[in-house]
C-alpha positions in Angstrom: 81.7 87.6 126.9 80.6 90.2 128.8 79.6 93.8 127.6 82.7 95.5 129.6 85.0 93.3 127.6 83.7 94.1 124.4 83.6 97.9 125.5 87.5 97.4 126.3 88.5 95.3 122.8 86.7 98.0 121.0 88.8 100.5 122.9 91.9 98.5 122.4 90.8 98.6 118.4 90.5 102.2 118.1 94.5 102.1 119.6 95.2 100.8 116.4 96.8 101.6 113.7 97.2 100.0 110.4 99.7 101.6 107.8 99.6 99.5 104.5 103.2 99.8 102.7 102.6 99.2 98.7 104.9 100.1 95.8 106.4 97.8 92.9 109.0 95.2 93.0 112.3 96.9 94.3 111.0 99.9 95.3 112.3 100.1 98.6 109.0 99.4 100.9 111.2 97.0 103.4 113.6 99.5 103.4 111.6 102.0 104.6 109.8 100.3 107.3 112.8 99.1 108.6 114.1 102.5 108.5 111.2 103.8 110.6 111.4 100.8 113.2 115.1 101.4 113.8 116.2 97.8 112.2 119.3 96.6 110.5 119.4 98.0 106.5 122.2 95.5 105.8 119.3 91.9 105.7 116.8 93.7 103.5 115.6 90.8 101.0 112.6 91.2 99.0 109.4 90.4 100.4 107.8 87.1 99.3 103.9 87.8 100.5 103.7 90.3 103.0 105.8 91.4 106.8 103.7 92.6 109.7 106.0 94.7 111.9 104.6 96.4 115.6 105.6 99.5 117.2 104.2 101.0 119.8 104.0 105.2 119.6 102.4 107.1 122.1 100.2 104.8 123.2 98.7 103.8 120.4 99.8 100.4 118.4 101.0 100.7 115.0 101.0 97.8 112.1 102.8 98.4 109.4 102.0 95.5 106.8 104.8 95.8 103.8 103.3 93.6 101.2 105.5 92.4 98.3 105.9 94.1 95.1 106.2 91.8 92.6 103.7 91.6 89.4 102.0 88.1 90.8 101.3 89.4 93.9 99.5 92.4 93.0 96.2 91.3 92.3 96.1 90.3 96.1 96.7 94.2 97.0 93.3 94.2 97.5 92.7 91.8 100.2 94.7 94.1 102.4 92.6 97.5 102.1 89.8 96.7 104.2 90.6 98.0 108.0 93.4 100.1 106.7 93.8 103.4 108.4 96.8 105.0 106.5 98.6 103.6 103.0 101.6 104.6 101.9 103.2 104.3 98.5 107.0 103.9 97.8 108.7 104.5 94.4 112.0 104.0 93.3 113.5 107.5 92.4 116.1 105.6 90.9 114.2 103.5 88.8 114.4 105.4 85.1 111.8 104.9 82.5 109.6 102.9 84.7 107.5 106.3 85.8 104.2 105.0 83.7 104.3 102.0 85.7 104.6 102.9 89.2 101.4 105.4 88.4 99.5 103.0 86.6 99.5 100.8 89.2 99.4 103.8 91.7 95.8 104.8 90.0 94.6 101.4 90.4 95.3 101.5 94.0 93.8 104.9 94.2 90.7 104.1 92.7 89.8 101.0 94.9 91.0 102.2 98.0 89.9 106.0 98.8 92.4 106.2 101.8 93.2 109.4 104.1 95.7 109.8 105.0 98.2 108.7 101.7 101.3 109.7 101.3 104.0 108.8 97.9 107.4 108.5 99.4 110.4 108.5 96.9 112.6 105.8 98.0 116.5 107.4 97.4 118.5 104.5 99.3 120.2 103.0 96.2 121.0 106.7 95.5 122.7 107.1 99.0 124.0 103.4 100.4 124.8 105.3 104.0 120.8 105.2 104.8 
């Protein structure tokens, strides 16, 4: 491999970008990134592992890796930070009483990752089905 290929996989790298979807079980991280990409609402199931999904924006590529939710697979959050460029957490507005949860979890997120930019989105699609 020569040192102009290398050069242009770099520059294909840097065209890159990696959004990293967490929130708890049922908080609507699917629904969201389907909701950005334009897809169907109506086959939203809840994600066993983890979804890559491409769109291309401007030239640049973006990833947007939802990873599942549930309790077992959040101790494997972690494998997913490295190479992350953006993270985004999603909680269910809907869910009542669960508010310690979501930000205990969110803290431990915070605390290994140290992500810019991070943005908490308030999921509100059970709240309006029409989404």
């Amino acid at each position: 491999m020569g040192l102009l290929t290398i050069l242009r996989k770099q520059r294909e790298r840097e065209r890159e970008i990696r959004v990293l979807i967490l929130g708890l079980d049922n908080a609507g991280k699917t629904t969201i990134t389907k909701k950005f990409l334009g897809e169907d609402l109506s086959t939203v199931e809840p994600t066993l592992g983890f979804n890559i999904k491409t769109v291309d924006f401007h030239g640049f590529t973006i990833n947007f890796w939802d990873v599942g939710g549930q309790k077992s697979l959040r101790s494997y959050w972690r494998n997913y930070f490295e190479q992350t460029d953006a993270l985004i957490w999603v909680v269910d507005s809907g869910d009542q009483g669960e508010e310690e949860k979501h930000l205990g979890e969110k803290a431990a997120v915070d605390i290994r990752v140290g992500l810019d930019p991070y943005v908490c989105i308030p999921s509100f699609f059970r709240a309006i089905p029409h989404l």
